[in-house]
N, C-alpha and C positions, 0 to 999 in steps of 0.2 A: 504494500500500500504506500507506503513510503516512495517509493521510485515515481509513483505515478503523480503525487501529489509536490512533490520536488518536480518533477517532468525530466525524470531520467527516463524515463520508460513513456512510450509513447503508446498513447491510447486508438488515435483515431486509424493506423494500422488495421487495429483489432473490429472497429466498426464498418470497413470499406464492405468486409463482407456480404454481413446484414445490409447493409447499404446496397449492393449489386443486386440481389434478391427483392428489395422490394423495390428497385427501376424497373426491374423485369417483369414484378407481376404489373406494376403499373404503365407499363408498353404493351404487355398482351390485352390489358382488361380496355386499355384506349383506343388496341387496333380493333377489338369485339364491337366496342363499340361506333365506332367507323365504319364497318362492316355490315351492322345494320340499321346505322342511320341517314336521316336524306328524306327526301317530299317523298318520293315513289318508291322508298323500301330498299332490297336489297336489290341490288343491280350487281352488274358483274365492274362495273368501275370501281364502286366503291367498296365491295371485295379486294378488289386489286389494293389499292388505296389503304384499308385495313392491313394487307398482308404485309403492302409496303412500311406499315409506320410499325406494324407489328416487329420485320425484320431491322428497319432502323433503329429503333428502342433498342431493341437488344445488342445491337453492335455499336450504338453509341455508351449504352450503356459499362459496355465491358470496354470499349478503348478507354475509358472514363477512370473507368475504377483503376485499371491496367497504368493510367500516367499518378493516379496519389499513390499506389505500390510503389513504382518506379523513383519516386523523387522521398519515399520514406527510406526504400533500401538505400538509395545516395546516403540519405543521412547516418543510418547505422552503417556503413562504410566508411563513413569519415570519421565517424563514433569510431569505431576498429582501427583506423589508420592512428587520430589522437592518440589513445591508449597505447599503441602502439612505441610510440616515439617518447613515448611516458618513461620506458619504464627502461 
């Protein structure tokens, strides 16, 4: 507890997860809903349309998550590097 509260330890790592999971269900449930909404129902456009925002969600979502990993590992790398030249 101490680590986290000092901010030796870094939290928000630990949340990116839970974070990616729920962009995902909320890309799928936003293409659903794309999919059947519009004046005249479902159409094959706005199918389209749905699948499209459905598969964008989800790949924005993971390049997303994909760059706050990327620039926390940076930091516990240079965490590791310091220590390093510490000792």
């Amino acid at each position: 507890m101490k680590n986290v509260l000092f901010f030796n330890s870094m939290l928000t790592p630990k949340l990116v997860t839970a974070l990616y999971w729920l962009m995902l269900v909320v890309a799928v449930i936003a293409g659903i809903i794309t999919m059947f909404s519009g004046y005249s129902g479902f159409t094959f456009s706005t199918f389209l349309t749905g699948l499209a925002t459905i598969l964008g969600g989800a790949i924005g979502a993971r390049i997303w998550c994909e760059l706050m990993i990327v620039v926390f590992k940076i930091n516990e790398n240079l965490q590791a590097v310091n220590d390093s030249q510490k000792a």
